[in-house]
N, CA, C and O atoms as CSV, one atom per row, in Angstrom:
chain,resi,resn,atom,element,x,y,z
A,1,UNK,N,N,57.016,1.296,29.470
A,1,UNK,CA,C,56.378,0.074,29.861
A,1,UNK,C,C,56.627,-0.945,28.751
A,1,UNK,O,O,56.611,-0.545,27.587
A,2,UNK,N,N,56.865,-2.283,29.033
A,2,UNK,CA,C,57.675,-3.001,28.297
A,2,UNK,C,C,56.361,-3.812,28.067
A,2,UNK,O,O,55.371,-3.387,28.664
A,3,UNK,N,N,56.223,-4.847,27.335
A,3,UNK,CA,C,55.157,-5.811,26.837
A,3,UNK,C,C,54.891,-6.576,28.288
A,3,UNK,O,O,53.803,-6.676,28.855
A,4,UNK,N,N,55.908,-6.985,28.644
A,4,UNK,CA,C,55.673,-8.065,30.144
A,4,UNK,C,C,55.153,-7.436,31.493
A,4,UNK,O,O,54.772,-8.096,32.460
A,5,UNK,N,N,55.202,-5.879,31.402
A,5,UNK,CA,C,54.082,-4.953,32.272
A,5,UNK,C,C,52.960,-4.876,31.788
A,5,UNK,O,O,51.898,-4.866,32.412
A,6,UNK,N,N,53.102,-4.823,30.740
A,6,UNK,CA,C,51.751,-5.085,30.130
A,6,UNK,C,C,50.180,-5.955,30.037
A,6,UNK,O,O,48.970,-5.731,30.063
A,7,UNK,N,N,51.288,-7.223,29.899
A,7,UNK,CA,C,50.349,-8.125,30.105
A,7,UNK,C,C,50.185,-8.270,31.736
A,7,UNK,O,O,49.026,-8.378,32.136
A,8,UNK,N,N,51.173,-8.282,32.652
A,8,UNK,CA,C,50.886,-8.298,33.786
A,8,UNK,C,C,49.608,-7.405,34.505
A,8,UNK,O,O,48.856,-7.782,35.404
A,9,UNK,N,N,49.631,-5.971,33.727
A,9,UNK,CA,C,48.954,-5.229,34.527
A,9,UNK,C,C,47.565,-5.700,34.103
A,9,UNK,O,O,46.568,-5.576,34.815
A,10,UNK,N,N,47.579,-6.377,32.604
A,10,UNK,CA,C,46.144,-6.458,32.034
A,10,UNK,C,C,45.595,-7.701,32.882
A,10,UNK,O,O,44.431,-7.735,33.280
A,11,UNK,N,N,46.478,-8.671,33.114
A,11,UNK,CA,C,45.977,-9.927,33.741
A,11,UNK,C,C,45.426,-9.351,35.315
A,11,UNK,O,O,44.588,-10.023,35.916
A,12,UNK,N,N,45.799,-8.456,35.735
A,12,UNK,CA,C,45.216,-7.879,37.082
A,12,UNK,C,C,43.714,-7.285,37.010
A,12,UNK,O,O,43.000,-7.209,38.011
A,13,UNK,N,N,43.362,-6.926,35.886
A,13,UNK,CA,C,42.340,-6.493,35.751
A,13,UNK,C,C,41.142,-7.542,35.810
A,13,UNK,O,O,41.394,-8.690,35.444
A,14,UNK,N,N,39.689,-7.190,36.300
A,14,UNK,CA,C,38.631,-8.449,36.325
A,14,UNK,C,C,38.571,-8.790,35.137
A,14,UNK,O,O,39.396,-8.442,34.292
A,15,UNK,N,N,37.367,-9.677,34.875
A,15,UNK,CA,C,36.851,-10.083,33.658
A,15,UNK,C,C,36.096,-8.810,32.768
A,15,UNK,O,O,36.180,-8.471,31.588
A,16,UNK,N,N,35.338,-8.296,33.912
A,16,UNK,CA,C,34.302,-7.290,33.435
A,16,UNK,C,C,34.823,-5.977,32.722
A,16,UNK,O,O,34.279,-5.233,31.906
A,17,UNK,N,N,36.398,-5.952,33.475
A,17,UNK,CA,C,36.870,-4.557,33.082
A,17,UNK,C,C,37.815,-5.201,31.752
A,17,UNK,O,O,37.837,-4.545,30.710
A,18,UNK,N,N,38.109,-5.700,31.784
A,18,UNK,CA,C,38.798,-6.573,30.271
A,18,UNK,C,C,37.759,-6.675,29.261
A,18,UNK,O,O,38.243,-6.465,28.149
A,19,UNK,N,N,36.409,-6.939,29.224
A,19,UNK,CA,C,35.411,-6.763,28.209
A,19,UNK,C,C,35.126,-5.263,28.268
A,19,UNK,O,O,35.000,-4.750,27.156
A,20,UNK,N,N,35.019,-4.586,29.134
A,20,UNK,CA,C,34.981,-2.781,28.817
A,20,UNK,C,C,36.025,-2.650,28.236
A,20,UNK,O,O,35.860,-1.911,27.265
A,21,UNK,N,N,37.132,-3.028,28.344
A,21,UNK,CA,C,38.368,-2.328,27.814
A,21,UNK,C,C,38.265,-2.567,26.281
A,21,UNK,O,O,38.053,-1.740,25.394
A,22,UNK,N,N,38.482,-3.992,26.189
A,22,UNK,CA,C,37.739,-4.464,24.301
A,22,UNK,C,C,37.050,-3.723,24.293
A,22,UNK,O,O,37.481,-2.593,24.524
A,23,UNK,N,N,35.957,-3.846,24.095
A,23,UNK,CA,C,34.688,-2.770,23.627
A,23,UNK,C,C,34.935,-1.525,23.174
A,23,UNK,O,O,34.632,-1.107,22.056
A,24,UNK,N,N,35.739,-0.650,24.430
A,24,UNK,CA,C,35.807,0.813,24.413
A,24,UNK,C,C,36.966,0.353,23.047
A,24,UNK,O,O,36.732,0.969,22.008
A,25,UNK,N,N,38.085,-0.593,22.986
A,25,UNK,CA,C,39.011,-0.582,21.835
A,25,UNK,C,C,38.115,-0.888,20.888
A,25,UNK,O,O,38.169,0.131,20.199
A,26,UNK,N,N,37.105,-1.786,20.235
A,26,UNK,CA,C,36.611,-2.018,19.310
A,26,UNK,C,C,36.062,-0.785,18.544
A,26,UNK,O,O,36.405,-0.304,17.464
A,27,UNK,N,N,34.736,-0.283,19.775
A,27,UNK,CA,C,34.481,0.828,19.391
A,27,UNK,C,C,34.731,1.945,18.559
A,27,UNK,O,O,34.181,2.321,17.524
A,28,UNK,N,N,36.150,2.632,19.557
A,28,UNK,CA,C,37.467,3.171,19.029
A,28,UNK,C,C,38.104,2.959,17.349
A,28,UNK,O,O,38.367,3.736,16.432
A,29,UNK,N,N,38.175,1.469,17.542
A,29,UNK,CA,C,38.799,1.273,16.051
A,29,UNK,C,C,37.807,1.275,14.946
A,29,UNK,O,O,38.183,1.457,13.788
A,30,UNK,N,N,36.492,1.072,15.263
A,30,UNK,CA,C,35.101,1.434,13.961
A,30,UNK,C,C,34.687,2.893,14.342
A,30,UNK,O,O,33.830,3.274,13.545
A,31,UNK,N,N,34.864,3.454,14.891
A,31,UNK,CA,C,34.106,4.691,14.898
A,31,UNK,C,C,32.398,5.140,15.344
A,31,UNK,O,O,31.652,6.091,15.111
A,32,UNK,N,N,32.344,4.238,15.875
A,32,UNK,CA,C,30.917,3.498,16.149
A,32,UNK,C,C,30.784,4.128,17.519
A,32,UNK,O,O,31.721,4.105,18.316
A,33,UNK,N,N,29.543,4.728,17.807
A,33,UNK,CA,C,29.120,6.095,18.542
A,33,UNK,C,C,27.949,5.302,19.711
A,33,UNK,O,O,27.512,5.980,20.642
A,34,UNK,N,N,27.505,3.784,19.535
A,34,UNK,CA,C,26.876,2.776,20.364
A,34,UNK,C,C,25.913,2.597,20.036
A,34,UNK,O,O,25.270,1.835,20.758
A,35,UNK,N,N,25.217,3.142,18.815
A,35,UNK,CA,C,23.675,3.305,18.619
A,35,UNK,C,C,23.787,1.665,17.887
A,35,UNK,O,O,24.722,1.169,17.258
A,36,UNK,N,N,22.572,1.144,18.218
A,36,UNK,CA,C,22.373,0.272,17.206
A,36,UNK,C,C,21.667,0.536,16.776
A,36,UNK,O,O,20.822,1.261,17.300
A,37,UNK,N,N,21.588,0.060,15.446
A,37,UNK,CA,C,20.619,0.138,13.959
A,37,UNK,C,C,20.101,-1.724,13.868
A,37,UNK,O,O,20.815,-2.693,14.124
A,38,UNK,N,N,18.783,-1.717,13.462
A,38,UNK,CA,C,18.180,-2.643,13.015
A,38,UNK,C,C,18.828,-3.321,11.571
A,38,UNK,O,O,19.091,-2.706,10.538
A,39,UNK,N,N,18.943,-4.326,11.755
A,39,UNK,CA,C,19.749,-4.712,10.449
A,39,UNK,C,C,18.256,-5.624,9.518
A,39,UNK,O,O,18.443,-6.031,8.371
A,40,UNK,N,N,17.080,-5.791,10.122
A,40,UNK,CA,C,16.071,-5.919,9.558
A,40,UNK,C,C,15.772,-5.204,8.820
A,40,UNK,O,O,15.804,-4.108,9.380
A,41,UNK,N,N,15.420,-5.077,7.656
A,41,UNK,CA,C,14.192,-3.904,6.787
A,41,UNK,C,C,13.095,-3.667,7.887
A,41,UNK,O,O,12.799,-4.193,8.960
A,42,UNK,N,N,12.590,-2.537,7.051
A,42,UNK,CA,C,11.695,-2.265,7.730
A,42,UNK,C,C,10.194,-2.824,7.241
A,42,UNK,O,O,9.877,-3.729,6.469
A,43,UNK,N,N,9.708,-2.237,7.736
A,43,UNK,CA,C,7.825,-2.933,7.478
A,43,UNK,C,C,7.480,-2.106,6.441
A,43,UNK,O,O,7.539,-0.879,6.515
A,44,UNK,N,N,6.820,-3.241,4.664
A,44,UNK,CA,C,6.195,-2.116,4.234
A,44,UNK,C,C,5.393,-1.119,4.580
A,44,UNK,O,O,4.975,-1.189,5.736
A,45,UNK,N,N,4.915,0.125,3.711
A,45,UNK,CA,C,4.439,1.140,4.428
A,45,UNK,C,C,3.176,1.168,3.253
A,45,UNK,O,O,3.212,0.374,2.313
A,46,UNK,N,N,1.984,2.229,3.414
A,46,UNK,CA,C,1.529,3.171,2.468
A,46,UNK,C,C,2.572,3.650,1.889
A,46,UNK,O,O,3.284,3.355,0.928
A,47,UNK,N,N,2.474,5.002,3.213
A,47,UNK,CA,C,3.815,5.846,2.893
A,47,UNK,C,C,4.736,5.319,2.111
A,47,UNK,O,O,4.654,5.813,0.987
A,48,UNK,N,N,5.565,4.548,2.204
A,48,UNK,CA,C,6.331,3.971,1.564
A,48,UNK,C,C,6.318,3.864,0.455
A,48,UNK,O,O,7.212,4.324,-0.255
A,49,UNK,N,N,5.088,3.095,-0.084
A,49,UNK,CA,C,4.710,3.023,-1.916
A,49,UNK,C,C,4.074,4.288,-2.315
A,49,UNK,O,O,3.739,4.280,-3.499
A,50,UNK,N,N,3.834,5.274,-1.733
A,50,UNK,CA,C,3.249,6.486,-2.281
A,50,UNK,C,C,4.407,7.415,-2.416
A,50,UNK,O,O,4.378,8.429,-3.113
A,51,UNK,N,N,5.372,7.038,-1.750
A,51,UNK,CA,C,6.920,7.794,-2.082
A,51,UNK,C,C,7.322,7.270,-2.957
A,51,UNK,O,O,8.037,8.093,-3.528
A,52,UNK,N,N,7.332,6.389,-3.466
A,52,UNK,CA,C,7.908,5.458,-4.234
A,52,UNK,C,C,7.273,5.853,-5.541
A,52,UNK,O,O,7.915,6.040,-6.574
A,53,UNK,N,N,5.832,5.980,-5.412
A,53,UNK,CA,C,4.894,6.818,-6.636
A,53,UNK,C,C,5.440,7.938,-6.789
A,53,UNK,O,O,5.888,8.194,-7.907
A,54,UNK,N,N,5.534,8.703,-5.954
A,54,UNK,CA,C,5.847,10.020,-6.039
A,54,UNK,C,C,7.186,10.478,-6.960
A,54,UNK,O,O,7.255,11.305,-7.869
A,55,UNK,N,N,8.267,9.575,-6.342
A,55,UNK,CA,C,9.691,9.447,-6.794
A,55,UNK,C,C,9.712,9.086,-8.408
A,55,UNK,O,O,10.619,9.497,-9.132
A,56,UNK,N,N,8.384,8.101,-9.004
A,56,UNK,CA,C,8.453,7.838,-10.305
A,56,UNK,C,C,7.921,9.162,-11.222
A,56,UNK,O,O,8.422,9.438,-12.312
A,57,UNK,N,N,6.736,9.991,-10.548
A,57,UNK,CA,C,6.127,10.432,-11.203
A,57,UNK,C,C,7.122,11.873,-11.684
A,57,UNK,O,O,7.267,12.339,-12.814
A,58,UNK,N,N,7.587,12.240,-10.652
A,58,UNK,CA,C,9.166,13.292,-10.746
A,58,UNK,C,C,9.783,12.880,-11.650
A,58,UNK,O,O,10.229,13.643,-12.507
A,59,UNK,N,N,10.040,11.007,-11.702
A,59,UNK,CA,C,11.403,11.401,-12.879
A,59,UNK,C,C,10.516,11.113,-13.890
A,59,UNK,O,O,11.254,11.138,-14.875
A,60,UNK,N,N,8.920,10.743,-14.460
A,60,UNK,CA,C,8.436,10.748,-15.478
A,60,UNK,C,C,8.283,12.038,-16.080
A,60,UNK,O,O,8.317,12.157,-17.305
A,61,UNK,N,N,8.083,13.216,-15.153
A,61,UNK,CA,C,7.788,14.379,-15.544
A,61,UNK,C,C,9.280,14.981,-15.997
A,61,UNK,O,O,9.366,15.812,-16.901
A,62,UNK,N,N,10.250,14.561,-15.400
A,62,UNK,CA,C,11.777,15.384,-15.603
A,62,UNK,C,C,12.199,14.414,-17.315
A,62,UNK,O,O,13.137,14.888,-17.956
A,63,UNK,N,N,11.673,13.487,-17.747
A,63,UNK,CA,C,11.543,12.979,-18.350
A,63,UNK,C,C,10.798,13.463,-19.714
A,63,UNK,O,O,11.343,13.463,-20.818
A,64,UNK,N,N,9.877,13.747,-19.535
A,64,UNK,CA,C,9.210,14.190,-20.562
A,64,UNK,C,C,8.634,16.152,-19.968
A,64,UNK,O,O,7.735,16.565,-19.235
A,65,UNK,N,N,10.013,17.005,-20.983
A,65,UNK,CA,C,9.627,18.239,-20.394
A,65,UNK,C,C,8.431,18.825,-20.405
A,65,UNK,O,O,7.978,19.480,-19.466
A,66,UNK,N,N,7.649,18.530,-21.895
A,66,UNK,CA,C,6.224,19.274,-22.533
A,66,UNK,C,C,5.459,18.500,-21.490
A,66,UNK,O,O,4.339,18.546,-21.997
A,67,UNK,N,N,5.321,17.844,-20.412
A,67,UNK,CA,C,4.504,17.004,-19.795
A,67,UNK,C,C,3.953,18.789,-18.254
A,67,UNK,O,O,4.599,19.591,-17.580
A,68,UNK,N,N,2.530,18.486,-18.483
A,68,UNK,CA,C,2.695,19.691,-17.422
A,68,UNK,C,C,3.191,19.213,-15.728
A,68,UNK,O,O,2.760,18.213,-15.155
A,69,UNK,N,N,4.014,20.030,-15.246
A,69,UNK,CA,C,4.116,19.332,-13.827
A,69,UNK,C,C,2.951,19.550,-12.896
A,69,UNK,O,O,2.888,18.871,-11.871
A,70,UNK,N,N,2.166,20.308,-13.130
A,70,UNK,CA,C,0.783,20.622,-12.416
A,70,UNK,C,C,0.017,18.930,-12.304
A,70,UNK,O,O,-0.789,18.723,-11.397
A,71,UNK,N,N,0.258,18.163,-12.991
A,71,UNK,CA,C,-0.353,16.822,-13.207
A,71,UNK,C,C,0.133,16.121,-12.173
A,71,UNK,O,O,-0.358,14.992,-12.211
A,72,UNK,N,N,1.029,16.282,-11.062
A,72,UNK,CA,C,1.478,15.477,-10.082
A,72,UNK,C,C,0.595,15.352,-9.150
A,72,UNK,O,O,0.228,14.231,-8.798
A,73,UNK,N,N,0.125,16.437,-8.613
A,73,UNK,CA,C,-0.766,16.734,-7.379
A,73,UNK,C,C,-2.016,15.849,-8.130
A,73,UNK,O,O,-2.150,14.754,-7.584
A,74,UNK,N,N,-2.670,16.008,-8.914
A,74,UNK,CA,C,-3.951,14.996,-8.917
A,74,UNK,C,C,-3.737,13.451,-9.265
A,74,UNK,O,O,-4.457,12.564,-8.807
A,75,UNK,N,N,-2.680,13.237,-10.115
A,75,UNK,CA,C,-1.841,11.969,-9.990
A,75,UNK,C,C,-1.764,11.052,-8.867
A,75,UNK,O,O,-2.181,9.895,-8.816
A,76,UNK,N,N,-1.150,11.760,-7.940
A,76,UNK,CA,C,-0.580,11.065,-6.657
A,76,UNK,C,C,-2.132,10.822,-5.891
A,76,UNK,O,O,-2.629,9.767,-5.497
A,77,UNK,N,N,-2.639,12.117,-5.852
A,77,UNK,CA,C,-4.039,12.060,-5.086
A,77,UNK,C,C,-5.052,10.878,-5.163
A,77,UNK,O,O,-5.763,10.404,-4.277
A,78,UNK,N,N,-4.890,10.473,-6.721
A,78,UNK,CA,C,-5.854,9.240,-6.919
A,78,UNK,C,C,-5.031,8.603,-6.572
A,78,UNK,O,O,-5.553,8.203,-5.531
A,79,UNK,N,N,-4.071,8.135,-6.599
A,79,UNK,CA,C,-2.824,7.159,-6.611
A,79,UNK,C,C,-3.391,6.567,-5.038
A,79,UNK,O,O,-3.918,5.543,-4.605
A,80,UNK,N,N,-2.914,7.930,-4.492
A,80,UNK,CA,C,-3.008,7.394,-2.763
A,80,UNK,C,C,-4.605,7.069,-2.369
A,80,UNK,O,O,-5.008,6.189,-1.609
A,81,UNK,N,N,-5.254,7.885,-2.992
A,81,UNK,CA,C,-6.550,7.226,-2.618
A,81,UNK,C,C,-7.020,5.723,-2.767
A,81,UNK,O,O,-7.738,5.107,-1.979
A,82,UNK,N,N,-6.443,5.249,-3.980
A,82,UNK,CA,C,-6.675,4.137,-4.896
A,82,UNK,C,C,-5.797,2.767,-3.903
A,82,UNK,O,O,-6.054,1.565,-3.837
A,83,UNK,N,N,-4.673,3.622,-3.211
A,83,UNK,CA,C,-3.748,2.358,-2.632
A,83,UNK,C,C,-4.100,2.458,-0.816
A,83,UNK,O,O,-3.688,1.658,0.024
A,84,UNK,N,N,-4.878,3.550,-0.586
A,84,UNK,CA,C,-5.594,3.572,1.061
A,84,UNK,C,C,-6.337,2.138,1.023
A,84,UNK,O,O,-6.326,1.240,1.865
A,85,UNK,N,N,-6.974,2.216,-0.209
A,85,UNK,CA,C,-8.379,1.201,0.107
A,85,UNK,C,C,-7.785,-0.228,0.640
A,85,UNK,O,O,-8.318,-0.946,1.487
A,86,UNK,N,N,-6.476,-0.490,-0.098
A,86,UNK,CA,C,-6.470,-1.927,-0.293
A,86,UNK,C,C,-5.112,-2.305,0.294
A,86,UNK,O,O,-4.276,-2.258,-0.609
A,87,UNK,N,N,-4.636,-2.621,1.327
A,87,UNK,CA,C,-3.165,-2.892,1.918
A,87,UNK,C,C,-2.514,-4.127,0.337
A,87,UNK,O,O,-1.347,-4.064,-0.050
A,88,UNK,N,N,-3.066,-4.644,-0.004
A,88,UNK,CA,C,-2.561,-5.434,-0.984
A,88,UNK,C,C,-1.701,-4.629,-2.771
A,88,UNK,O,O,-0.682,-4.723,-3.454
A,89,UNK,N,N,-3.076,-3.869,-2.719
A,89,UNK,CA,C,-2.607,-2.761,-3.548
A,89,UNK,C,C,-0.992,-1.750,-3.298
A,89,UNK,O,O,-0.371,-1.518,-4.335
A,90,UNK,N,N,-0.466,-1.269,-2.124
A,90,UNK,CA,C,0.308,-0.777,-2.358
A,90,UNK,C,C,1.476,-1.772,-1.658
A,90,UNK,O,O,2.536,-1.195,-1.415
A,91,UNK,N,N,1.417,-2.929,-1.372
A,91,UNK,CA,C,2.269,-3.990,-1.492
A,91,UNK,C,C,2.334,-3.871,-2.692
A,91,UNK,O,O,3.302,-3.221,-3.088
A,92,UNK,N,N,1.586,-4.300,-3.514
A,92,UNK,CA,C,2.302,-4.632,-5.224
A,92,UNK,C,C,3.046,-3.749,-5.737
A,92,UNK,O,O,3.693,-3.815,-6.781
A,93,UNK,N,N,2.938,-2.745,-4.852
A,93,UNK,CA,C,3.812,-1.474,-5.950
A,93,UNK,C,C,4.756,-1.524,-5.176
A,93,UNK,O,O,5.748,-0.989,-5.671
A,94,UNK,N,N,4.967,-2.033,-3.898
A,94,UNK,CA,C,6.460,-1.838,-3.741
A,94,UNK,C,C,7.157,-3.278,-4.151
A,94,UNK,O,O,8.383,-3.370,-4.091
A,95,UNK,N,N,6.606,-4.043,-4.436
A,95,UNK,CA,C,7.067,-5.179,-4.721
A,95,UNK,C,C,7.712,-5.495,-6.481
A,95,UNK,O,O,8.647,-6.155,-6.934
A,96,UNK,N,N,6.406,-4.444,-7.205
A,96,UNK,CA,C,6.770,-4.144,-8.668
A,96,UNK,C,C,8.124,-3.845,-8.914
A,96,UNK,O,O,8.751,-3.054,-8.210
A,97,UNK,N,N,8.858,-4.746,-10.380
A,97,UNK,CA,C,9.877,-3.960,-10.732
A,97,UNK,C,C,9.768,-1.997,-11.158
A,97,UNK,O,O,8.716,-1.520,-11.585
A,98,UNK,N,N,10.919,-1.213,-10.951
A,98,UNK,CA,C,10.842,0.133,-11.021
A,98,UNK,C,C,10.548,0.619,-12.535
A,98,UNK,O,O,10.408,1.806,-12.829
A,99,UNK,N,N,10.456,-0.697,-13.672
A,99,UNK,CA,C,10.383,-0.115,-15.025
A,99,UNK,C,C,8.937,-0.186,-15.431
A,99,UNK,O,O,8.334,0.642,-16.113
A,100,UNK,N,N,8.474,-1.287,-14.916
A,100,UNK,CA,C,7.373,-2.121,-14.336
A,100,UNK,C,C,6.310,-0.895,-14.113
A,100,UNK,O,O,5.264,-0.808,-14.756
A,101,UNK,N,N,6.757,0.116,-13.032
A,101,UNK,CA,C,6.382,0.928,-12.161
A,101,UNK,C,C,6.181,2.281,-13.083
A,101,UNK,O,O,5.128,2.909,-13.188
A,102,UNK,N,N,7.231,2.534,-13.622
A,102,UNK,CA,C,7.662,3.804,-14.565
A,102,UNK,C,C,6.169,4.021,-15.739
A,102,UNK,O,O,5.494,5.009,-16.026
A,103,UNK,N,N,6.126,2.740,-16.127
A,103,UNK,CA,C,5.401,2.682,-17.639
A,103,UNK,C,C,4.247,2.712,-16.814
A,103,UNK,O,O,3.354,3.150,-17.539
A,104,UNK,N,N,3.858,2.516,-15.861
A,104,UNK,CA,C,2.294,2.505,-15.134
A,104,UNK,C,C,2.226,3.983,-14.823
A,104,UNK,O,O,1.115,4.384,-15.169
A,105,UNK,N,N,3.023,5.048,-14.265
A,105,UNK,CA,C,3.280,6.093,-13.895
A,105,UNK,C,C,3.137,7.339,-15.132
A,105,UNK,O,O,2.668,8.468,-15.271
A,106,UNK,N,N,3.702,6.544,-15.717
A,106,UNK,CA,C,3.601,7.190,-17.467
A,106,UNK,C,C,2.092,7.595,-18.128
A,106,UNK,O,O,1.612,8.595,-18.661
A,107,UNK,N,N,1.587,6.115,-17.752
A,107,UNK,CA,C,0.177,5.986,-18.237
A,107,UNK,C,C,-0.670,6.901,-17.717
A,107,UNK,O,O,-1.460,7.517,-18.432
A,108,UNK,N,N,-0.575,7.093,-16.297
A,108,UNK,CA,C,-1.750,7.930,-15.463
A,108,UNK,C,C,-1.462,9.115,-15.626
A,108,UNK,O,O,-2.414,9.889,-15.522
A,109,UNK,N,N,0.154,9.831,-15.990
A,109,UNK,CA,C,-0.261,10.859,-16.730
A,109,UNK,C,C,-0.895,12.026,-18.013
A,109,UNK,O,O,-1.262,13.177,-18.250
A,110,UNK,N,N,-0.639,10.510,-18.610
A,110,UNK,CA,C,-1.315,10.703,-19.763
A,110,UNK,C,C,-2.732,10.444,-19.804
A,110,UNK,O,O,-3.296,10.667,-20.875
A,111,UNK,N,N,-3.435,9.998,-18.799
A,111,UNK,CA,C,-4.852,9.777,-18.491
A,111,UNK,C,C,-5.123,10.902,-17.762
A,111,UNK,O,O,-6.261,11.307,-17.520
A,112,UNK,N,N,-4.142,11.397,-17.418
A,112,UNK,CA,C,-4.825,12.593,-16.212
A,112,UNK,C,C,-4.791,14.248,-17.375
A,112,UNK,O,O,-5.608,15.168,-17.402
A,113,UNK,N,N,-3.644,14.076,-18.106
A,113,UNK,CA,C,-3.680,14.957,-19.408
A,113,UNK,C,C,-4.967,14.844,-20.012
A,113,UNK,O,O,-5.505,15.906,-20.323
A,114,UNK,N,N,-5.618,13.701,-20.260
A,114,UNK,CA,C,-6.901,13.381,-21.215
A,114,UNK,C,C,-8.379,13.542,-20.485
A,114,UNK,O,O,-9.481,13.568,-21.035
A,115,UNK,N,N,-8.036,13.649,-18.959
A,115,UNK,CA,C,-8.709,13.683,-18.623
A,115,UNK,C,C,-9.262,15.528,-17.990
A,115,UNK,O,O,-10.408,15.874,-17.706
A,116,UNK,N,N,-7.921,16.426,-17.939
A,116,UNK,CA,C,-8.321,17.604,-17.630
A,116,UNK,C,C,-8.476,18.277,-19.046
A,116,UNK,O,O,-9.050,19.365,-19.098
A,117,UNK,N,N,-7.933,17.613,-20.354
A,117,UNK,CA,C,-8.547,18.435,-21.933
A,117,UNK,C,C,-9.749,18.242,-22.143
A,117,UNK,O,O,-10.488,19.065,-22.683
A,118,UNK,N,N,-10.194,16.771,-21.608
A,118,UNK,CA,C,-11.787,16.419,-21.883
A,118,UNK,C,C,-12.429,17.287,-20.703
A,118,UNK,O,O,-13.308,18.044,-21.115
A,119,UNK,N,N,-12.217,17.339,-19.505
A,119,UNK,CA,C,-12.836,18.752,-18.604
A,119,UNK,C,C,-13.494,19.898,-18.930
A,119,UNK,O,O,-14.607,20.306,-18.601
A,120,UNK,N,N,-12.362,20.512,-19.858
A,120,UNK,CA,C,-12.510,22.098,-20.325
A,120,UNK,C,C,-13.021,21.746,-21.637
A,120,UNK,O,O,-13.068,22.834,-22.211
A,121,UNK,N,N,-13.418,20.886,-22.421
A,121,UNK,CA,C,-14.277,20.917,-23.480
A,121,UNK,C,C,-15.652,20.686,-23.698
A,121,UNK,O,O,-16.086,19.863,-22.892
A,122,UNK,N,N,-16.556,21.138,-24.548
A,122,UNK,CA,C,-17.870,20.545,-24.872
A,122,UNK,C,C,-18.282,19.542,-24.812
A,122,UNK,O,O,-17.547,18.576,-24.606
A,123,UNK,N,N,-19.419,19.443,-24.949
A,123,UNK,CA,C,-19.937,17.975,-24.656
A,123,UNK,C,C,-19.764,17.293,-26.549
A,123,UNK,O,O,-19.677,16.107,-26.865
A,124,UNK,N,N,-19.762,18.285,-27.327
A,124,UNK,CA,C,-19.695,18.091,-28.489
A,124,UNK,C,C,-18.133,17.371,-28.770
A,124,UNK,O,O,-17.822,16.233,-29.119
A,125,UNK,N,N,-17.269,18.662,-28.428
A,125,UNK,CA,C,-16.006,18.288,-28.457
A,125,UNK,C,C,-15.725,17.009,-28.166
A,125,UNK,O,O,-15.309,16.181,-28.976
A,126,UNK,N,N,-16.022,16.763,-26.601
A,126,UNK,CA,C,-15.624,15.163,-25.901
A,126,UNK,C,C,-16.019,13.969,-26.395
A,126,UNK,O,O,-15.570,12.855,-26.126
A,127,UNK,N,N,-17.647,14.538,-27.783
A,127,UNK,CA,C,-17.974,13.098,-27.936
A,127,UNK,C,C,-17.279,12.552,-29.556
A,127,UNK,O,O,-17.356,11.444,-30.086
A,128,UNK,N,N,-16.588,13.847,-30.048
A,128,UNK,CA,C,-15.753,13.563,-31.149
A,128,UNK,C,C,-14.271,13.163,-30.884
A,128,UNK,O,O,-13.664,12.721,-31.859
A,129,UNK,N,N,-13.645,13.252,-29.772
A,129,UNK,CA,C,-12.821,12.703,-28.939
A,129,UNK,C,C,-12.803,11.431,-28.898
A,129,UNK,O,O,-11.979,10.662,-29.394
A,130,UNK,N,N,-14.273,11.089,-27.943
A,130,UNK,CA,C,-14.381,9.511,-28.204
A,130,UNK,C,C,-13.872,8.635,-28.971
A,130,UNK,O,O,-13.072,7.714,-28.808
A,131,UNK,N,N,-14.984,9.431,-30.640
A,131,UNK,CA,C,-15.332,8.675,-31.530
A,131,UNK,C,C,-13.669,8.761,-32.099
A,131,UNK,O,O,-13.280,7.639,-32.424
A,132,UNK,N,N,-12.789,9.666,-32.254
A,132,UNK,CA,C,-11.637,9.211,-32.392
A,132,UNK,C,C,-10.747,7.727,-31.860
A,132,UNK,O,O,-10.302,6.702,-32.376
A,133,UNK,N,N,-10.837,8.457,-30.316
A,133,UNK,CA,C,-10.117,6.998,-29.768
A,133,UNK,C,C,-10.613,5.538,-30.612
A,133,UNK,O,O,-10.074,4.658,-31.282
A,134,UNK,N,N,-12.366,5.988,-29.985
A,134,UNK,CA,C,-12.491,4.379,-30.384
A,134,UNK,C,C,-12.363,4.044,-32.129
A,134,UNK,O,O,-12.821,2.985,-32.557
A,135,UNK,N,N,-11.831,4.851,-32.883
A,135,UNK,CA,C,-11.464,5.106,-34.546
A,135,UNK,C,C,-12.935,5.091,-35.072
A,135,UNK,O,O,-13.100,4.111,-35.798
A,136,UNK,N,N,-13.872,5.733,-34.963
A,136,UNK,CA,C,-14.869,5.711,-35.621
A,136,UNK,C,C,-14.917,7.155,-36.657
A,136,UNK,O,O,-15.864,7.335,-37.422
């Protein structure tokens, strides 16, 4: 079949079957299976910023080995409790830069460290603790 059968046979075809035919060629040449995908983002989430917590607190802990990993589970727990209350609250954290995010992530484990040593100690112990922090 020579080019001038070609076009002849294509010009015989309707309109409708000339846009199927493109298509099925377009298709063809991207690899593209018909699904469309939203090219919007999606809607912040909770979920979303509590993964996002989650994801920091992993690499804070892979980060610092002597850090116990047992500290994640009560971490996150306040975390998510703390960002249920307030839709504004876990907007900011997804909105926060990730270093931003890191050094805040950092902090609560080290509050959550201070807070399960002060647990298992005396009342004596905890109040010489104090008087440290506050340098007395």
């Amino acid at each position: 079949m020579n080019s001038g059968d070609l076009r002849s046979a294509a010009l015989r075809l309707s309109v409708g079957d000339r846009l199927r035919l493109i298509w099925d060629l377009v298709r063809s040449l991207l690899g593209w299976d018909g699904a469309i995908e939203s090219a919007a983002p999606s809607e912040p989430t909770l979920e979303g910023a509590i993964a996002r917590i989650e994801k920091l607190i992993d690499q804070a802990l892979a980060a610092h080995p002597d850090w116990d990993p047992g500290l994640k589970r009560p971490v996150l727990d306040r975390v998510s409790s703390s960002l249920s209350q307030s839709p504004d609250r876990w907007r900011a954290i997804l909105a926060a830069p990730e270093e931003t995010l890191l050094k805040r992530v950092s902090l609560w484990l080290v509050m959550e460290t201070f807070s399960q040593i002060t647990a298992e100690e005396s009342d004596a112990e905890k109040a010489e603790f104090v008087a440290i922090i506050e340098g007395k």
